[in-house]
C-alpha positions, -999 to +999 in steps of 0.1 A: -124+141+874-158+147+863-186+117+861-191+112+824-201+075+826-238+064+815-248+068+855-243+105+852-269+108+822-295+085+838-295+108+871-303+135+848-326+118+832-340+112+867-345+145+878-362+157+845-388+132+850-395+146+883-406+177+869-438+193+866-457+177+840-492+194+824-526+171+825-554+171+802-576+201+823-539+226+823-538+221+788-571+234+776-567+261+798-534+268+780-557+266+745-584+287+758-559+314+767-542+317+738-573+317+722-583+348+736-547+365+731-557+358+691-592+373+695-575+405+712-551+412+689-575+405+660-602+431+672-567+456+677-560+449+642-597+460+632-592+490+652-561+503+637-573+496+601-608+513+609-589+545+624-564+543+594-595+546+566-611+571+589-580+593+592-579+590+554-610+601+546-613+628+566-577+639+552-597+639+517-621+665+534-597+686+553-604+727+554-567+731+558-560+768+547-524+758+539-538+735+512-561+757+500-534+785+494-518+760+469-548+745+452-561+783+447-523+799+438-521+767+412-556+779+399-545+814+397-510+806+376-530+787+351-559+813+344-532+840+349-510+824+317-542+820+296-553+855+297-518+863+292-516+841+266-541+854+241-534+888+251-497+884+236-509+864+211-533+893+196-502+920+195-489+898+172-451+889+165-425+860+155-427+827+177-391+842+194-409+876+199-446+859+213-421+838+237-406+867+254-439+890+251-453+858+273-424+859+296-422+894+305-456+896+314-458+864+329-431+874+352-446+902+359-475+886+370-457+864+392-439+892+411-471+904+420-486+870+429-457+866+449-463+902+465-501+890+474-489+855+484-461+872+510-490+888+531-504+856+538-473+844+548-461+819+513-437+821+492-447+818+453-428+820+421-437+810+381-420+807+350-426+793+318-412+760+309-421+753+268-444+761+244-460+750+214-463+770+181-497+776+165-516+795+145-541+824+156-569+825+128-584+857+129-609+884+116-609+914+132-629+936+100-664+933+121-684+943+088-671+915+071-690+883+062-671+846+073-660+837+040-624+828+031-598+851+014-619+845-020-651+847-009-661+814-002-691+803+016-683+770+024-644+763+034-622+750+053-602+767+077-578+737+090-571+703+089-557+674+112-554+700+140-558+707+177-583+739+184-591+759+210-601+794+217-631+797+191-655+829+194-674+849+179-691+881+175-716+882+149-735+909+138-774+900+150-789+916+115-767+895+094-779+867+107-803+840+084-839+840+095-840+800+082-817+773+101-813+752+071-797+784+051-781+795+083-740+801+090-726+767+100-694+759+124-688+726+115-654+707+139-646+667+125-625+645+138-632+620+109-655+597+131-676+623+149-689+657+134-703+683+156-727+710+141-732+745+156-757+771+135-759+807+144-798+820+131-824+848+144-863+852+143-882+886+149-876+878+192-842+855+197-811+849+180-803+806+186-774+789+187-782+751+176-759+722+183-762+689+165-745+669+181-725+630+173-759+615+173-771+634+153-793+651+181-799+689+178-803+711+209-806+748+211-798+779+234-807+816+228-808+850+232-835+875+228-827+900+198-826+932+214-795+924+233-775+940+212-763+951+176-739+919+181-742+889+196-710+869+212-702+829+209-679+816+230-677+779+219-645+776+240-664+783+275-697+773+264-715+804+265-738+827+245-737+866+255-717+856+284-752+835+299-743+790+298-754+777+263-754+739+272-761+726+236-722+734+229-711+711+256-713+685+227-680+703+210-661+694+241-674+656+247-682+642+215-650+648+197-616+632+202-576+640+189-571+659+159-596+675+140-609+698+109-624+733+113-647+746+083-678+769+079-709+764+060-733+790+043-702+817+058-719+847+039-749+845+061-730+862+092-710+891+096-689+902+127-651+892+141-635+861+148-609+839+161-593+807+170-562+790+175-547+756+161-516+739+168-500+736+138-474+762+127-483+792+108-457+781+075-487+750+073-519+766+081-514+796+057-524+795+022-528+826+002-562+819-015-574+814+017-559+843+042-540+874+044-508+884+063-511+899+101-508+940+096-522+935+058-556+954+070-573+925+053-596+897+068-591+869+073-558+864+090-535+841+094-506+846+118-478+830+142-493+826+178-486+802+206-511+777+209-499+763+242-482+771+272-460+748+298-457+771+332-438+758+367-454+774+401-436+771+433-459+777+462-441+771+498-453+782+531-446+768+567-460+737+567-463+731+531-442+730+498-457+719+465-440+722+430-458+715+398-462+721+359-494+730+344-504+728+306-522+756+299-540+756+262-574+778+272-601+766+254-592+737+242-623+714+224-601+689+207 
């Protein structure tokens, strides 16, 4: 039988103590060592965290060409659906018939994107998702002054609305040779007004912004550069050339707003715009006439808004997204 008395522990006890045992010198070696094993993996730790933020940042400036293909094919969708957008929206029709107008040729468009996109070696396809329903404001009778239905100078076109799209091409002799008497697009949001008049001397036809502040900056045009002389608040421009001054409809205005003109007989020329807010609420009889009526102004159905899905998928990369598309848009 085995030895399980006490004598058995205390040998084992015996030979324990015979072991090595560690003295005051092994022991700060030991701390010294590990010491340096801490350091190490400290500085390997810095190292991979330094290459991570490195490897990040130069991911941020990468000149992948995959990447690029996407970012430029989404860019494409969304200026491809505005300018099909306010093309449908000027032949006119019911919300049901803008709808498919805007699907046929947006599918259109995509098949040839897709054509393009296939010689570069992606796939791409685009559709629409939704839309909103708006109002296109219009005047397309060029010899016609800007007031309302009843000859109005001063009116309001909408209220408590989105806008975008707003341009215009006035007639450069109609214009008022005086700013203070001079044709006035006034845009509120009931906090913030912004202020643009349209006027000419004997040399230059301005464009003058007053903006939130109350600050007034102007842009312009010399007067021989044409019978007519286009606005495009939406894009900021004056015959096609920057007019920084109408920046201010863009950053000093927030949500909903109202639309109006001042001093309206003192311009002549064609117009439009686009609100959000259906056609059955923006119209008012005193104020407008009926699309195909041959009279100005107009007041018709129009999409103001577009939602649009793009697929864009090559070797190495698939991205899916949605894009809003509202061209335009100051408020």
């Amino acid at each position: 039988m085995a030895d399980v008395t006490d004598d058995a522990f205390e040998r084992a006890s015996d030979a324990a103590d015979d072991s090595p045992r560690l003295g005051g010198d092994d022991r700060g070696q030991l701390m010294l060592v590990a010491a340096l094993a801490i350091a190490v993996l400290l500085v390997g730790l810095a190292l991979t965290l330094n290459t991570a933020i490195y490897t990040e940042n130069l991911a941020t400036r990468t000149t992948d060409t995959n990447l690029d293909g996407a970012v430029n094919h989404g860019g494409a969708v969304e200026a491809g659906a505005g300018t099909l957008l306010d093309e449908v929206n000027r032949e006119g029709g019911t919300y049901g018939e803008l709808a498919g107008s805007f699907d046929e040729a947006f599918g259109n468009w995509s098949d040839a994107a897709a054509t393009l996109a296939a010689v570069r070696g992606a796939a791409t396809d685009a559709e629409r998702v939704s839309h909103v329903r708006g109002t296109r404001i219009s005047q397309p009778d060029a010899a016609r002054n800007f007031t309302d239905g009843n000859e109005t100078a001063d009116w309001t076109l909408a209220s408590d609305v989105g806008v975008r799209g707003v341009r215009f091409n006035v007639s450069r002799d109609s214009l008022s040779t005086s700013n203070a008497s001079s044709f006035h697009l006034v845009v509120d949001d009931e906090t913030n007004a912004v202020e643009t008049a349209v006027y000419r001397d004997s040399s230059r036809v301005f464009v003058a912004v007053e903006d939130a502040g109350g600050v007034e900056t102007t842009c312009s045009v010399a007067a021989d550069a044409g019978d007519y002389v286009t606005i495009d608040v939406a894009d900021g421009r004056l015959n096609g050339t920057a007019c920084d001054p109408l920046d201010a409809v863009h950053t000093d205005l927030d949500g909903s707003v109202t639309v109006s003109y001042r001093n309206a007989s003192e311009a002549e020329g064609s117009y439009e715009l686009y609100v959000n807010e259906t056609n059955a609420t923006v119209f008012d009889a005193t104020k407008y006439e009926p699309a195909g009526s041959g009279s100005s102004p107009v007041a018709q159905e129009a999409l103001y808004a577009v939602t649009v899905s793009y697929v864009y998928e090559s070797g190495e990369m698939y991205v899916s997204r949605e894009l809003r598309v509202a061209p335009g848009e100051i408020a």
